[in-house]
Residue, then its C-alpha position, 0 to 999 in steps of 0.5 A: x458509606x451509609x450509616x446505620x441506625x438502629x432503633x427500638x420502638x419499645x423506647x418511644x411506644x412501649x405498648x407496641x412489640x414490634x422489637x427493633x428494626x434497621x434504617x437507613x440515614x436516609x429513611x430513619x424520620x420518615x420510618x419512625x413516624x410511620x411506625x410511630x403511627x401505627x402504634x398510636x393506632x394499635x394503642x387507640x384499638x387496644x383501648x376499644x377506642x376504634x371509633x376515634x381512628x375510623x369515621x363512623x357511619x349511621x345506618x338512616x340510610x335504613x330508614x325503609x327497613x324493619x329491623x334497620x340495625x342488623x346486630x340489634x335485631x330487636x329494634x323496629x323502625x314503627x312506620x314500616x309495619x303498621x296497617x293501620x291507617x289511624x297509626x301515623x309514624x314519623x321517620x326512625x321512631x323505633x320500637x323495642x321488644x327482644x320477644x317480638x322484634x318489635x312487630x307486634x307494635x300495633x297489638x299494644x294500641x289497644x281499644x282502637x275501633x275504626x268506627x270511633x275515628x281516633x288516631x294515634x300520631x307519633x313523631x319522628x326519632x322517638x324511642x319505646x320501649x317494649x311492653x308500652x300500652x296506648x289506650x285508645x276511646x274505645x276503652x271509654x265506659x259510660x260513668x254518669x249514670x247507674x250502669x257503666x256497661x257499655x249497651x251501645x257497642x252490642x246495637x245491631x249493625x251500628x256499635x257505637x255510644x254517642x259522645x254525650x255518654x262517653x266522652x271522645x278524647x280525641x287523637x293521642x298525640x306523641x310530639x318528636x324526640x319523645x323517650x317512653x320507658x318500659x312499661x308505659x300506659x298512654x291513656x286516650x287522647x293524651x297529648x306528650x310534647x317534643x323532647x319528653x321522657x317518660x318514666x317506666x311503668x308510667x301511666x299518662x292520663x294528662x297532657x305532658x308540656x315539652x321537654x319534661x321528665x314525668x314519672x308515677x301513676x298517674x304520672x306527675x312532671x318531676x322536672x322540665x329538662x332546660x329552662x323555658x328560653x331554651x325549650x322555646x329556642x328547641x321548639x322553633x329549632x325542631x331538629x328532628x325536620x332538618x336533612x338526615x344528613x345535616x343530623x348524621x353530621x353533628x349528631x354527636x353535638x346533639x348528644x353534648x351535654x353543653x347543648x348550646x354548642x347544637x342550638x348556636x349553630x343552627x339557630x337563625 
């Protein structure tokens, strides 16, 4: 005859109700690990830990779209509302703005005339938050003689004010992976490096060198984020041109705190 067993799971998995249940000598190993399974599956789930039993998947697949994340509708990737051809945005840099959906991006370049030339170049994976100001030339007053008035701009047919007045700054330059925070003013012609942060309600009115934190009016470097040897090894590493789908992968070590793990597997 066949010898019954019967076991209760609350034994082995207390967390997972499922009362007892009846087996088979020949069933009994192989029942109990499938259950055993399952309720390491509902423990992890109960525990909001679903992203450790399912692979997770990113959404660059969106890259061409507005608003590529449907469940945060606020969020606009930059490159795909711009008209501005003075405007050049790399790939997933993204805008953020609750009020707008972030479409209004270009309403916060400010001061920018077509005939003055400037432009505004922004890499690829920053993040900007909402309310940020980009000051372009056009904002520029002449400041060495008696009036700072700008007559120049109100000549028929020909708005302009030559540079020996009102000095061009040249292009404002936002390098990859740059994190601007709420609030932020970028002054004309101002250059921010890779990897930088920029605190809220910042006003940049000087060049910012790589991976730094700056932060106050006018913004000052409060801190470089790595040592020198690991900011160059980052520059000459620039994560931000490798395949999309070499940084889906090991995305997470991008995010590590121990960010040697990243660059030692990369770097040639």
């Amino acid at each position: 005859t066949t010898e019954i067993y019967t076991l209760s799971l609350h034994d082995a998995l207390p967390i997972f109700p499922i009362g007892n249940f009846t087996i088979g000598t020949e069933c009994k190993y192989s029942a109990f690990l499938l259950y055993l399974l399952i309720g390491l599956l509902y423990n992890r789930v109960l525990n909001n830990n679903l992203a450790e039993c399912l692979q997770m998947k990113l959404l660059f697949k969106n890259k061409d779209e507005i608003h590529p994340q449907p469940k945060v509708p606020s969020l606009c990737y930059i490159k795909n509302i711009i008209t501005s051809p003075n405007i050049i945005v790399g790939d997933y840099t993204y805008y953020d703005d609750f009020r707008s959906g972030g479409k209004d991006f270009e309403n916060h370049v400010t001061h920018f005339y077509p005939h003055l030339g400037d432009r505004l170049i922004i890499g690829k994976f920053c993040s900007i938050a909402k309310g940020v100001e980009f000051i372009m030339n056009g904002a520029n007053h002449p400041m060495n003689g008696i009036s700072a008035f700008p007559f120049g701009i109100f000549i028929e047919n020909q708005p302009t004010i030559p540079n020996n007045i009102v000095p061009h700054k040249g292009d404002t330059v936002i390098g990859n992976d740059v994190w601007i925070g709420q609030n932020v003013t970028i002054m004309p012609g101002v250059n921010v490096g890779d990897g930088c942060i920029i605190g809220a309600n910042t006003v940049v009115a000087k060049n910012i060198p790589p991976y730094s934190i700056a932060v106050g009016n006018p913004a000052r470097v409060v801190k470089r984020r790595f040592d020198d040897n690991t900011i160059e090894r980052l520059l000459k590493l620039k994560w931000w041109d490798m395949p999309i789908e070499t940084i889906e992968e090991n995305y997470e070590l991008l995010q590590d705190k121990n960010i040697e793990l990243f660059i030692s597997k990369f770097e040639r």
